[in-house]
C-alpha positions as a Markdown table, in Angstrom:
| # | Residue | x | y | z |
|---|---|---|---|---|
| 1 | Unk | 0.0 | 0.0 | 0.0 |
| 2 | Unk | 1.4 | 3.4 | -1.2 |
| 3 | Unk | 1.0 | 6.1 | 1.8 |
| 4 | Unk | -0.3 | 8.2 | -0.5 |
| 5 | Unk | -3.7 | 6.1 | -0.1 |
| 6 | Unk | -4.3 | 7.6 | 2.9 |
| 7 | Unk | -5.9 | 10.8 | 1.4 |
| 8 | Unk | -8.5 | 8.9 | 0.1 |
| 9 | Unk | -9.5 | 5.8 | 2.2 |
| 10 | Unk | -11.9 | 6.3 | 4.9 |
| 11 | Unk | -13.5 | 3.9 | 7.6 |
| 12 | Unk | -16.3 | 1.8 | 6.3 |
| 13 | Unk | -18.4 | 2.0 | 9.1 |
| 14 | Unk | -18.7 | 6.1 | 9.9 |
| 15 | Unk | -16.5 | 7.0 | 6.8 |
| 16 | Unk | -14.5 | 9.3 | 8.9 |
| 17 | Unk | -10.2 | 9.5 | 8.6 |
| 18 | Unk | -7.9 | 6.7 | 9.6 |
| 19 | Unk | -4.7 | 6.9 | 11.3 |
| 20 | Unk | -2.1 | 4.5 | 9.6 |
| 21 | Unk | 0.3 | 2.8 | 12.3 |
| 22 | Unk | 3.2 | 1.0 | 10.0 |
| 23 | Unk | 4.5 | -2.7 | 11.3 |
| 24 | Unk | 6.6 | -3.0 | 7.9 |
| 25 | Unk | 7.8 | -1.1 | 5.2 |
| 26 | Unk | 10.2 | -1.6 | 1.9 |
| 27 | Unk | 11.2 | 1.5 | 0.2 |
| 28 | Unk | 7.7 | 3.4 | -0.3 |
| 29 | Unk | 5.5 | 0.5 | -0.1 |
| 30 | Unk | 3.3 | -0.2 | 3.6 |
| 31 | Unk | 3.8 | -4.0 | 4.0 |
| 32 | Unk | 1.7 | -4.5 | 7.0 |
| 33 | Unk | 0.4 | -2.3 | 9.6 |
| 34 | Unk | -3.4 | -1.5 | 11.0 |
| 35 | Unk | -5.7 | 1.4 | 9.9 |
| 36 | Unk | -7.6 | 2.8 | 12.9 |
| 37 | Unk | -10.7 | 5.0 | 12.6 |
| 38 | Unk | -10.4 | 8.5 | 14.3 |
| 39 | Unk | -13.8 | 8.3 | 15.7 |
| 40 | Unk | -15.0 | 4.5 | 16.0 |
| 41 | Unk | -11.7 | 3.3 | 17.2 |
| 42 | Unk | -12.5 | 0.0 | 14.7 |
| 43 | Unk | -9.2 | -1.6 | 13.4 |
| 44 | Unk | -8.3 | -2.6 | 9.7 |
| 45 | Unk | -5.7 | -4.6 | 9.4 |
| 46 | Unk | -2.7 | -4.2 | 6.5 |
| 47 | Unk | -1.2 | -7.8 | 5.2 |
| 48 | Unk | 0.7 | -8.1 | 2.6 |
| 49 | Unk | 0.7 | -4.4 | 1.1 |
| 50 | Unk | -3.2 | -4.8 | 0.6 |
| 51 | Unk | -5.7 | -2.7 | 3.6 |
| 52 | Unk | -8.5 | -4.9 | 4.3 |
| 53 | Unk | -11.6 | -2.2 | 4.6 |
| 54 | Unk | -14.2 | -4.7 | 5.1 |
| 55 | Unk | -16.0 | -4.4 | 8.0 |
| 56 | Unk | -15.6 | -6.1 | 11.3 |
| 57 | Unk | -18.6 | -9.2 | 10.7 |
| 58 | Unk | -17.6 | -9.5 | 7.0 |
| 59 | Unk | -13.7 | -9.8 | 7.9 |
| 60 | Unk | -14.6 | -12.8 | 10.1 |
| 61 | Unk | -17.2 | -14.5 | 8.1 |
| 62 | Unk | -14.4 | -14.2 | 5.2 |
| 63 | Unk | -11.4 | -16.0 | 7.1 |
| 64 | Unk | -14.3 | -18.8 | 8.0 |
């Protein structure tokens, strides 16, 4: 994920900003990391360069 991303994602849920905390990085590109929203608190995690925006109930029924 390019940080640049960041101006234009929003949460899901309340579509309000996230904060971007950064676990990995190689050169410009976000390997893995979480998103969190600025007003709901909910968590998105970052695997693999790719955010996962889906909501909380349709991340879990998706790893099931």
């Amino acid at each position: 994920m390019q940080e640049d991303l960041m101006d234009i994602i929003c949460c899901p849920l309340d579509k309000n900003d996230l904060e971007l905390d950064v676990d990995d990085r190689e050169d410009d590109e976000i390997l893995s990391g979480t998103l969190t929203c600025t007003e709901c608190g909910e968590t998105y995690p970052v695997e693999d360069g790719i955010p996962n925006l889906l909501p909380p109930d349709m991340r879990d029924e998706a790893a099931a």
